[in-house]
ZADO-1210 file (C-alpha; in nm, 4 decimals, padded with zeros to 6 digits):
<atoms>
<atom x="-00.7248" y="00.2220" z="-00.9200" code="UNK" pos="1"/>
<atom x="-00.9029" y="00.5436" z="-00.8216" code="UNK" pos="2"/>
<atom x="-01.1686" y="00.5242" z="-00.5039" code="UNK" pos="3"/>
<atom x="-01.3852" y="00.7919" z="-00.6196" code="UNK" pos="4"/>
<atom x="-01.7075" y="00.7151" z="-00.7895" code="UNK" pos="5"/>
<atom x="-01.6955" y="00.8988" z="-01.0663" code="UNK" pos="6"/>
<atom x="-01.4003" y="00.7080" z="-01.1949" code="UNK" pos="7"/>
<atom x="-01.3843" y="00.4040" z="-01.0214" code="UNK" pos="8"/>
<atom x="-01.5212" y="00.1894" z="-01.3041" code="UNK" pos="9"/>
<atom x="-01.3209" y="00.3941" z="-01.6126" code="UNK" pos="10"/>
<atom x="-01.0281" y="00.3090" z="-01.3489" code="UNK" pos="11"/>
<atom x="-01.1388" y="-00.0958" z="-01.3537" code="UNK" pos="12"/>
<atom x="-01.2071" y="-00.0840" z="-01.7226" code="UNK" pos="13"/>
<atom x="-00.7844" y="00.0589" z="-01.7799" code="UNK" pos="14"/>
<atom x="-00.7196" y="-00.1958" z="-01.5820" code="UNK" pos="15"/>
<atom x="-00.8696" y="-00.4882" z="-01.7806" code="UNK" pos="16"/>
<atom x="-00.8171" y="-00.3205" z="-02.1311" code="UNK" pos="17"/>
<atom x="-00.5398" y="-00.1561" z="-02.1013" code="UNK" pos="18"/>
<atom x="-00.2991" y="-00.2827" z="-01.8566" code="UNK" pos="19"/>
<atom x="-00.0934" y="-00.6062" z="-01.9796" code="UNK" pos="20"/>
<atom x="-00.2757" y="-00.9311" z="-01.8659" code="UNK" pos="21"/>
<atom x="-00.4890" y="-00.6755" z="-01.6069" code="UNK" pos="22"/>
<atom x="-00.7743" y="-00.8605" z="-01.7174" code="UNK" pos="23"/>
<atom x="-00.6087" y="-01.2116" z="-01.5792" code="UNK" pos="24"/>
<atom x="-00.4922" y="-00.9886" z="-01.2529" code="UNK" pos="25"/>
<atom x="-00.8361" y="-00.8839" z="-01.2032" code="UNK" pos="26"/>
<atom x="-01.0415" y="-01.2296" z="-01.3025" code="UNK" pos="27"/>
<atom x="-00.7776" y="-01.4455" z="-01.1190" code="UNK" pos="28"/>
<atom x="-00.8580" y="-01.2111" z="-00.7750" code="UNK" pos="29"/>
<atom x="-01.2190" y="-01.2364" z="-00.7967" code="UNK" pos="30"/>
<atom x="-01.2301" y="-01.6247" z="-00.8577" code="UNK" pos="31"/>
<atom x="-00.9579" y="-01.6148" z="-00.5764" code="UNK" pos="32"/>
<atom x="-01.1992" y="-01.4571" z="-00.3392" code="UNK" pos="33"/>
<atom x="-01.5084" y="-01.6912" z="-00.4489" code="UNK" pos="34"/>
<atom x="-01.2960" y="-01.9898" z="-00.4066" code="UNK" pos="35"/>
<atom x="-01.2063" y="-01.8723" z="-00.0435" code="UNK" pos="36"/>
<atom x="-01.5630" y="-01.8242" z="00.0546" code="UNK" pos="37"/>
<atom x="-01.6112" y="-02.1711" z="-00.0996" code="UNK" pos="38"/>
<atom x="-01.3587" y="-02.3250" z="00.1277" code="UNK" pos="39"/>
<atom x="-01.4920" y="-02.0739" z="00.4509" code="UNK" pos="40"/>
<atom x="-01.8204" y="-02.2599" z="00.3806" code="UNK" pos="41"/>
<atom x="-01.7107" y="-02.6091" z="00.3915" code="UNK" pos="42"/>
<atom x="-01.5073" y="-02.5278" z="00.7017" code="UNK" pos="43"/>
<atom x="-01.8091" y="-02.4089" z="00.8650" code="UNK" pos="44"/>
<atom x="-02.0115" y="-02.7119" z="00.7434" code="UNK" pos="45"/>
<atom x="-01.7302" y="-02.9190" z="00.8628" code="UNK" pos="46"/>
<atom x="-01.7687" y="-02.7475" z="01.2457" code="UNK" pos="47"/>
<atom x="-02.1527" y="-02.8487" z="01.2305" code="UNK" pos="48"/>
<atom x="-02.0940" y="-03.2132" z="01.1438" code="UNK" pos="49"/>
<atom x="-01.8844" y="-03.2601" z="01.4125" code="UNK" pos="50"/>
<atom x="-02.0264" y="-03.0044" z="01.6537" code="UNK" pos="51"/>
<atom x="-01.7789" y="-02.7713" z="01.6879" code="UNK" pos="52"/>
<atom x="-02.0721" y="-02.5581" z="01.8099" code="UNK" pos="53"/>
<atom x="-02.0054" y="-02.6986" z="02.1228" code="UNK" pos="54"/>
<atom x="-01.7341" y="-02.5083" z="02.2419" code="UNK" pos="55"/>
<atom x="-01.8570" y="-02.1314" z="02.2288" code="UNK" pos="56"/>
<atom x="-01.6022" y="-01.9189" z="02.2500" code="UNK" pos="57"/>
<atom x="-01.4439" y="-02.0622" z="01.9766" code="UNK" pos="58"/>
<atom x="-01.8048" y="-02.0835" z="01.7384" code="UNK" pos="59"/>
<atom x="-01.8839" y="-01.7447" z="01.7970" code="UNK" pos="60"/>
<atom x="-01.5337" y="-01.5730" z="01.7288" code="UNK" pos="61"/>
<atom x="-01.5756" y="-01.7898" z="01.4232" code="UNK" pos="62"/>
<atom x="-01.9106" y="-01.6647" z="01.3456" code="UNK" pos="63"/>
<atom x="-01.7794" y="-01.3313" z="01.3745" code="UNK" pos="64"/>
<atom x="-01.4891" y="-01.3731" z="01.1697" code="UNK" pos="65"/>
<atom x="-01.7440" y="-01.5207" z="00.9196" code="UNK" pos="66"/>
<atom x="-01.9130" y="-01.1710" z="00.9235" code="UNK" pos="67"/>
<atom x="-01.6152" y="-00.9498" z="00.9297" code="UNK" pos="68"/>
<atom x="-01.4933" y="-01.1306" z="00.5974" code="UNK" pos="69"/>
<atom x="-01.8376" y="-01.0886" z="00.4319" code="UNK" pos="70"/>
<atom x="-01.8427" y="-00.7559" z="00.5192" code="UNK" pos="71"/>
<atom x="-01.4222" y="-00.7234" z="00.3625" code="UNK" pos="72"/>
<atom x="-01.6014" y="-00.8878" z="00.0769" code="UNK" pos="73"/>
<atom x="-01.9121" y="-00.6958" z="00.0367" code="UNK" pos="74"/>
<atom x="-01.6409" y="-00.3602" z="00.0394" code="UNK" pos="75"/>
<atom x="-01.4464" y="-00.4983" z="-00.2229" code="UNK" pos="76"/>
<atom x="-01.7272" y="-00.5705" z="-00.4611" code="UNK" pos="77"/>
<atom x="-01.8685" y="-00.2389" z="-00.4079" code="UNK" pos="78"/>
<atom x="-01.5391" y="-00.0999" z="-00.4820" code="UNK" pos="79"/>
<atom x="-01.5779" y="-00.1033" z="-00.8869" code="UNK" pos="80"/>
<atom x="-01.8986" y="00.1340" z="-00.8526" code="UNK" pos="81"/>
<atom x="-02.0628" y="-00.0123" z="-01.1537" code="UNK" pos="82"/>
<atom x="-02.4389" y="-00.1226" z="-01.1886" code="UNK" pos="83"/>
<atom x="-02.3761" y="-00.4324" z="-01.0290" code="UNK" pos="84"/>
<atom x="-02.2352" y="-00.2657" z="-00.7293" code="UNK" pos="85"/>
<atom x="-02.4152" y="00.0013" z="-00.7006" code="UNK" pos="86"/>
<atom x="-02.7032" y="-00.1548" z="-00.6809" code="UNK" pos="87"/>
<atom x="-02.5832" y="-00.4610" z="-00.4740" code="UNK" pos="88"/>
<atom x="-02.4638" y="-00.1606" z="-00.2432" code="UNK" pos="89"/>
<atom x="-02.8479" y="-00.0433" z="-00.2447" code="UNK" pos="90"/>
<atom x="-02.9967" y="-00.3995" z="-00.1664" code="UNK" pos="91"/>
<atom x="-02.7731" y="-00.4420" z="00.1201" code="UNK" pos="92"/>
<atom x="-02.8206" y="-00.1464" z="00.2792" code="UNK" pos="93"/>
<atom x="-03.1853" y="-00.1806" z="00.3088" code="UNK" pos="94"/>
<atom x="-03.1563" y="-00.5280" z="00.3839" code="UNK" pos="95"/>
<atom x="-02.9721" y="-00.3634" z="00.6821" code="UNK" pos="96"/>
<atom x="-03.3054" y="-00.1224" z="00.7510" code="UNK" pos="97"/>
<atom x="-03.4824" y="-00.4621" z="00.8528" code="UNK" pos="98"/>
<atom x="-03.3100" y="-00.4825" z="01.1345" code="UNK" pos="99"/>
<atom x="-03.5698" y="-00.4228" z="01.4419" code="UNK" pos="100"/>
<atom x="-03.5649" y="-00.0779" z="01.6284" code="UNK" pos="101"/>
<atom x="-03.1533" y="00.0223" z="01.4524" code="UNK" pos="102"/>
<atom x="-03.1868" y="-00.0623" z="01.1821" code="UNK" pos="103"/>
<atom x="-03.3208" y="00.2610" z="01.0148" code="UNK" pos="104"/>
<atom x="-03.0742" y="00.4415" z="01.1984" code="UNK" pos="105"/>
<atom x="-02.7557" y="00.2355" z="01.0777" code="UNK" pos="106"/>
<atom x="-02.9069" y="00.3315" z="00.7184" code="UNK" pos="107"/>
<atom x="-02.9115" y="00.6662" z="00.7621" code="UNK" pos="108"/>
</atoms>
């Protein structure tokens, strides 16, 4: 794999065409990471049912751990630098301009 943009994707695409069973490597990591956000959910949903929100310290270092792995996530599907990304890249980061008073600034 190569991180700059102009071959990031030609990188990817060796990968999957070219590599032997790259294609399984690659599909087997990204159904790997959906599957762990599946599971992150229904841990969460299992702390509201039995109101785990209670004790704070522990809810919010688990909300932030929540965002720091979204944000690991976002990273690695940006990483690619095709359409989808790039363009997933551009919705989030004006998503992020929304953000009362820093927002434009944390664009920029």
């Amino acid at each position: 794999y190569t991180s700059d943009t102009a071959t990031a994707f030609n990188s990817v695409t060796h990968i999957c065409r070219d590599v032997n069973y790259g294609w399984l490597l690659r599909y087997m990591h990204a159904n790997g990471a959906s599957m762990f956000f599946i599971c992150l959910y229904l841990h969460v949903g299992r702390g509201l049912y039995y109101g785990s929100y209670t004790y704070t310290e522990t809810w919010n270092m688990g909300v932030f751990l929540l965002f720091a792995v979204m944000a690991t996530a976002f990273m690695g599907y940006v990483l690619p630098w095709g359409q989808m990304s790039f363009w997933g890249a551009t919705v989030i980061t004006n998503l992020l301009s929304a953000i009362p008073y820093i927002g434009t600034d944390i664009v920029e």
